[in-house]
N, C-alpha and C positions, 0 to 999 in steps of 0.2 A: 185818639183824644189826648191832649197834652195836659197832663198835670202840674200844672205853674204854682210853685210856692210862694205863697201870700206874703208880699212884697209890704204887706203896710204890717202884716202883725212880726215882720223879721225887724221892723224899723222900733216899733212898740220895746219888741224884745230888749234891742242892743241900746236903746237912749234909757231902761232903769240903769243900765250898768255905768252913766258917762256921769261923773263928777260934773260941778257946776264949774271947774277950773278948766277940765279936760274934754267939755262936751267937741265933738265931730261930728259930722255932717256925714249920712252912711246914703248911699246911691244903688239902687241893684239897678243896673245896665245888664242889655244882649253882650258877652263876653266873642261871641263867631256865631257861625252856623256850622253847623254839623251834621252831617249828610247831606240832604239835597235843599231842605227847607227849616231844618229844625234848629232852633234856639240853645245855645250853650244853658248848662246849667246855671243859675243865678248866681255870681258873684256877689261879694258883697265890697264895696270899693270905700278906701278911706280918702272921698277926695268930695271938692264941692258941686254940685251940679252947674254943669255950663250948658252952651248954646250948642256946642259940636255936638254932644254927647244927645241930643234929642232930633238935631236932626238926621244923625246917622242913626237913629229907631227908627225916624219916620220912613225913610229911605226901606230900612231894610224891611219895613212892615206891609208897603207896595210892593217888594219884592214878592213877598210870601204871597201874598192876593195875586198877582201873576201865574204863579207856580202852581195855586190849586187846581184851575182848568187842565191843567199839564198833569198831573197826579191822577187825576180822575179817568186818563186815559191809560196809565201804567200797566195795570192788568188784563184791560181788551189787549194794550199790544204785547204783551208778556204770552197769551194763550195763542193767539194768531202766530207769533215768533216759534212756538212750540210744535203748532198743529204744523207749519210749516217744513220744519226740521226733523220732524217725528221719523226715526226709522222705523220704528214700527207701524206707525200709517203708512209710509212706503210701501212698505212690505206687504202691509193689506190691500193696499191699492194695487200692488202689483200682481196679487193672487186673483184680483178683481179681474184685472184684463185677460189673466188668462181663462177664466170660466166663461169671462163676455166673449171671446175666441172663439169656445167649443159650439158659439150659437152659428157659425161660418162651418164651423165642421159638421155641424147636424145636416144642413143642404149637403149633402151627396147621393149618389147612385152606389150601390156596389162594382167591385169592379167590373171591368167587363174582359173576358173570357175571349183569350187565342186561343185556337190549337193546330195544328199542323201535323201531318202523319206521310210516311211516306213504305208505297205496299211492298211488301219484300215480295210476295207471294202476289204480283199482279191477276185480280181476278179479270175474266172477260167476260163483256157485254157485247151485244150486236154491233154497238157503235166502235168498239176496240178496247183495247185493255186500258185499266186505270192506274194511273200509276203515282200520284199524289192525291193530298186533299188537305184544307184548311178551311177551321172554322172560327166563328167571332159568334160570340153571344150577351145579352147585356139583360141582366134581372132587373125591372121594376119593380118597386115597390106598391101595395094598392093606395089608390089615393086616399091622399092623405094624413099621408102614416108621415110623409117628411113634416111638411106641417106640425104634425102632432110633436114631432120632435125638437123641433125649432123651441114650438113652445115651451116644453119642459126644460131645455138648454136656459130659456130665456127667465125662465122664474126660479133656476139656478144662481142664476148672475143678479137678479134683483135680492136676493137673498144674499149675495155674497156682498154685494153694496152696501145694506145695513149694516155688515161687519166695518165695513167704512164708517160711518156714521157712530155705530156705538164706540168706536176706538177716538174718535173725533172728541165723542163727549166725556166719556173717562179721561181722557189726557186732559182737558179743560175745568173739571171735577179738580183732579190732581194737582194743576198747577194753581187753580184757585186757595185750595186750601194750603199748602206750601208758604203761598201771599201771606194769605191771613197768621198764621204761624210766627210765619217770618217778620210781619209787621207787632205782632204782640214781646216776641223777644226784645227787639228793640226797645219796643215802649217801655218794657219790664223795668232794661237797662238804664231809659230815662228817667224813670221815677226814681229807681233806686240810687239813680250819682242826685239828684234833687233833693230826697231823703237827708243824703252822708253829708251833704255840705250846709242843711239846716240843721243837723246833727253835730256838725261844725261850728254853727253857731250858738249854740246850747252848748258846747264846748267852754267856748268863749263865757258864753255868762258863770258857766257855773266856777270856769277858775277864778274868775271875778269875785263869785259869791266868794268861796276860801277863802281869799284875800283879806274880806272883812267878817270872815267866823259867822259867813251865813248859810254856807255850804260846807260837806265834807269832803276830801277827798274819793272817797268810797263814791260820789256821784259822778265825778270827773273819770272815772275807771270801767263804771257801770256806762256811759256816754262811749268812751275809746272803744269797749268791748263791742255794744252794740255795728260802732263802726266798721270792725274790723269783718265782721258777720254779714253785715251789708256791701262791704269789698268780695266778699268771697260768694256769696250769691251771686253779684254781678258778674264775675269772671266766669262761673260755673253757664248764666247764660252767655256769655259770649263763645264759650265754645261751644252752646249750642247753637248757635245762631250762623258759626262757621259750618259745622257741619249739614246745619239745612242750607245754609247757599250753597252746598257743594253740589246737595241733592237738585237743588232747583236750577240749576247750569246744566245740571242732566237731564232734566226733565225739558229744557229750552234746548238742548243739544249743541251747547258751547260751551269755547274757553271758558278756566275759571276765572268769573270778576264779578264785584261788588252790586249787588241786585237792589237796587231802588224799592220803596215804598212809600206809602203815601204818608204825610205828618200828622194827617186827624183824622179818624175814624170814629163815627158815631151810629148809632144804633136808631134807624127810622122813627117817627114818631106813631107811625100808624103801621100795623100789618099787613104786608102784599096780599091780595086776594087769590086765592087760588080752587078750582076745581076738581074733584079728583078725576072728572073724565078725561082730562090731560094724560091721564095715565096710559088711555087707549091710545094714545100716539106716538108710544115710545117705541125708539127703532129696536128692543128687543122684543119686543110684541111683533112689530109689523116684520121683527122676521120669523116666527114661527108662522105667522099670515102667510109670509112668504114659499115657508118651506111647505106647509102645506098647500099652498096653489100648485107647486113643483112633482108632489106625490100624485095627486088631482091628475097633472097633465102628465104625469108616466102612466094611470093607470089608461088615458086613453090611448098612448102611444102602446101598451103593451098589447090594447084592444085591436090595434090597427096592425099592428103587426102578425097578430093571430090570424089575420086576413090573408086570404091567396096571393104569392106572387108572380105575376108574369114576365116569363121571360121573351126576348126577340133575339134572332138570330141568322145567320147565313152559311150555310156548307159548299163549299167552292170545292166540287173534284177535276183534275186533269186527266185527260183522257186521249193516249196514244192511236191513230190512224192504224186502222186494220193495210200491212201491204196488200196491191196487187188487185185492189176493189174498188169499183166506181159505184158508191152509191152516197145519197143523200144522209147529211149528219156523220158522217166517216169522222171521226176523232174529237166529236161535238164534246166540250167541255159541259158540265152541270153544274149548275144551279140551284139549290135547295135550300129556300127561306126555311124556317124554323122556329116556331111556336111553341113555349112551353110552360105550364102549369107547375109551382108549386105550393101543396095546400098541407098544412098540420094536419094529418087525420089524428094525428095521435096530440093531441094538445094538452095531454095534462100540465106543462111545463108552463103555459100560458093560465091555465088556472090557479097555479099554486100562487105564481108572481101575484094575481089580482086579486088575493085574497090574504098577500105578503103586504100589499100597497092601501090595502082595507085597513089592514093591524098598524099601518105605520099611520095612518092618518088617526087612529084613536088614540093613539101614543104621542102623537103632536097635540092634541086637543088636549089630553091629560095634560102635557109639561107646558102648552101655554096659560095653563088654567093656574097651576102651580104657582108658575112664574110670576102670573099677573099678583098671586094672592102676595109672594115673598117680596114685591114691589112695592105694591099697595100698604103692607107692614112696613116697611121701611120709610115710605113718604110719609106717614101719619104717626112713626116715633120721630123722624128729623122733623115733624112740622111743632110737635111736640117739644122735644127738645130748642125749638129754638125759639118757642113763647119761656118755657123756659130759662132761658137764655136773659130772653129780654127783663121776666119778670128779677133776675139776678144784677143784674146793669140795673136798674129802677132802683132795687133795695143797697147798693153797692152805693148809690148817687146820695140816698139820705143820709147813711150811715155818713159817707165822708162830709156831710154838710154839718151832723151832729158831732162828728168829732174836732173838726173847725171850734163849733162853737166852744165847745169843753176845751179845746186850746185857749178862744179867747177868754174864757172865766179863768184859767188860770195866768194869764196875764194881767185879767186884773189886780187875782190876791198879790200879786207880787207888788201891784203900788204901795201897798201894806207892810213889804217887805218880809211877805212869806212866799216862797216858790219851791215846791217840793219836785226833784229833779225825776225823780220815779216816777210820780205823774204825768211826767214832759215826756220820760220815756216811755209809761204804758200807754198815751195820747197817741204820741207819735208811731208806736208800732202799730195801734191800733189803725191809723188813717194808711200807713203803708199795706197794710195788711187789705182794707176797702179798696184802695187802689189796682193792687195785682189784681182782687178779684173781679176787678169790675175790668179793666183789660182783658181776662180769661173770657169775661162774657160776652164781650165783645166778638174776641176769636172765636166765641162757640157759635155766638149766630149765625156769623158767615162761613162755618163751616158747614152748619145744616143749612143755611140758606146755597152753600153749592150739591151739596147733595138732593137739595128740591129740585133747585134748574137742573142738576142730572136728571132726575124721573121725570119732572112735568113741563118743563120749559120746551 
């Protein structure tokens, strides 16, 4: 929201002070733009109004109405620019691929079994002595069991994906509010050089008044002083304001430079609706879902494993020719398929795990239950806070309309030729004062309104 000072009550002001010899003709013109849309503070020009000077408003007043649709885009591509650049999404995506991997690794066999032996001590058979032998053998697992594993791999990896997602939504939390911050600095800034330079012209009158022994000194000092307070607030935000774009170039993952905001910000007229069962779909929910599907399909994979494994296999012996003998099978080599069973007789180790995988599943039910509650708390004080907010912005908007008006009453007693300069300045702090606070409430909406789209969006 732009706080523009009242251009008809600064003309009011400076025509008591213009003799009937010396009257001038006072113009407040756009002085630039400043930053990407925003209007210099008011000058006040001692010159006559012409023809250039209002078509270069009009000009630059289509400019600004160009520029909004452009603004309104600033912070989708500020967060997208982030989620992009994000090392740390990197980083989780990349942990991502390797857990989606392990689901490639769950599809195997164990190995499968050489052996080779050769007899020092050849024994003999009727067919002849033996004098090698090699075997291969390959364990099965019983059906099923890979399967099972796959699955538990694969609800690993969906769990590790949410970890994508919720880093997604925090980064975009984060640089949302950064925005807002960073757009209220500014604003701060603008009010306050708008302030110092009506503050300036209250200058002007009250040396005026001295002049003719209707003011004192002591107002002109009390006017500088205020000023210098209002210079030094200003600066104090501008080094805030450097140091949040430092932070927000780091949060976008780039060189440092000058970060764009929007010129007007205003506070909706009506309240977004919101449900709290949104809350059920938050991806740190859906990963406890998750993880618990993951314990679920270990406890069957540990089931399937407690099952018999069969093995297959082949024994190849060579076998030396008896000298000096004619008979059938003389050095016949052998053959010997091979079949083997193995079963857990002793399987406590399979029980302890599935009743390890019982305890983890009640331990996940507890800390989603938790988690849902310290959510649910959270969405219902930011939803809170940011009626709050509003109802602060609302009470901020009257105040500064009533304190207008008490500016204009006291321009009128001055046609009277009384104008008490302590008024002008308790008026004025007082409207500067609704000001900041109603930009703060602005920043505070949209700070809980990003921390709602974090929970329920």
């Amino acid at each position: 929201m732009k706080y523009k000072i009242q251009h008809k009550k600064k003309d009011e002001i400076m025509k008591q002070v213009l003799d009937d010899d010396k009257m001038l003709d006072f113009l407040v013109i756009p002085s630039g733009i400043e930053g990407q849309h925003d209007i210099n503070p008011v000058n006040i020009q001692h010159s006559t109004f012409n023809i250039q000077h209002f078509q270069k408003t009009i000009c630059f007043i289509f400019l600004v109405i160009l520029g909004a649709n452009a603004n309104a885009q600033l912070l989708e591509n500020y967060i997208q620019q982030a989620v992009e650049n994000s090392p740390q999404v990197e980083a989780i995506e990349l942990q991502y691929e390797v857990v989606k991997e392990k689901v490639n690794e769950a599809n195997t066999l164990p190995n499968t079994e050489f052996g080779a032996g050769y007899f020092v001590s050849e024994p003999e058979t009727r067919t002849g002595a033996q004098k090698a032998k090699v075997s291969v053998r390959q364990m099965m697992p019983w059906f099923g069991t890979i399967t099972a594993r796959e699955n538990y791999r694969s609800s690993l990896a969906d769990a590790a994906y949410a970890d994508i997602v919720i880093a997604k939504r925090q980064l975009a939390m984060q640089v949302t509010q950064a925005y807002y911050q960073l757009y209220a600095l500014k604003t701060k800034q603008e009010i306050l050089q708008q302030n110092l330079e009506l503050l300036s012209t209250y200058e002007d009158l009250a040396l005026n008044a001295v002049e003719v022994d209707k003011a004192s000194s002591v107002a002109v000092l009390k006017l500088q002083i205020r000023q210098n307070e209002m210079r030094e607030q200003r600066e104090l935000l501008m080094g805030d304001e450097l140091a949040l774009q430092s932070k927000f170039n780091n949060l976008l993952h780039q060189e440092e430079q000058p970060i764009m905001v929007e010129d007007s910000i205003t506070i909706p007229e009506e309240e977004p609706m919101l449900t709290m069962n949104d809350l059920e779909l938050h991806p740190e929910l859906e990963k406890y879902d998750q993880l618990y599907l993951s314990v679920k399909n270990s406890a069957s994979l540990n089931e399937s494993e407690s099952l018999p494994s069969i093995g297959l296999g082949m024994d190849y012996i060579a076998v030396e020719e008896r000298p000096n003998m004619n008979f059938s099978d003389n050095g016949k080599d052998i053959f010997m398929p091979m079949l083997s069973v193995s079963i857990p007789i002793f399987n406590n180790k399979y029980k302890s795990v599935e009743r390890q995988l019982e305890i983890q599943q009640e331990e996940l039910r507890a800390q989603r239950e938790n988690r849902k509650n310290e959510l649910d708390s959270r969405l219902k004080e930011a939803l809170q806070q940011r009626i709050s907010a509003r109802i602060s912005y609302q009470t901020q908007q009257k105040n500064i309309e009533q304190a207008q008006d008490a500016e204009a009453i006291l321009l009128k007693q001055y046609e009277t030729g009384i104008l008490d300069f302590q008024d002008v300045l308790d008026i004025q702090e007082l409207q500067l004062k609704f000001q900041l606070k109603q930009v703060e409430a602005i920043k505070n909406y949209y700070l809980q309104t990003a921390i709602i789209n974090y929970l329920s969006n």
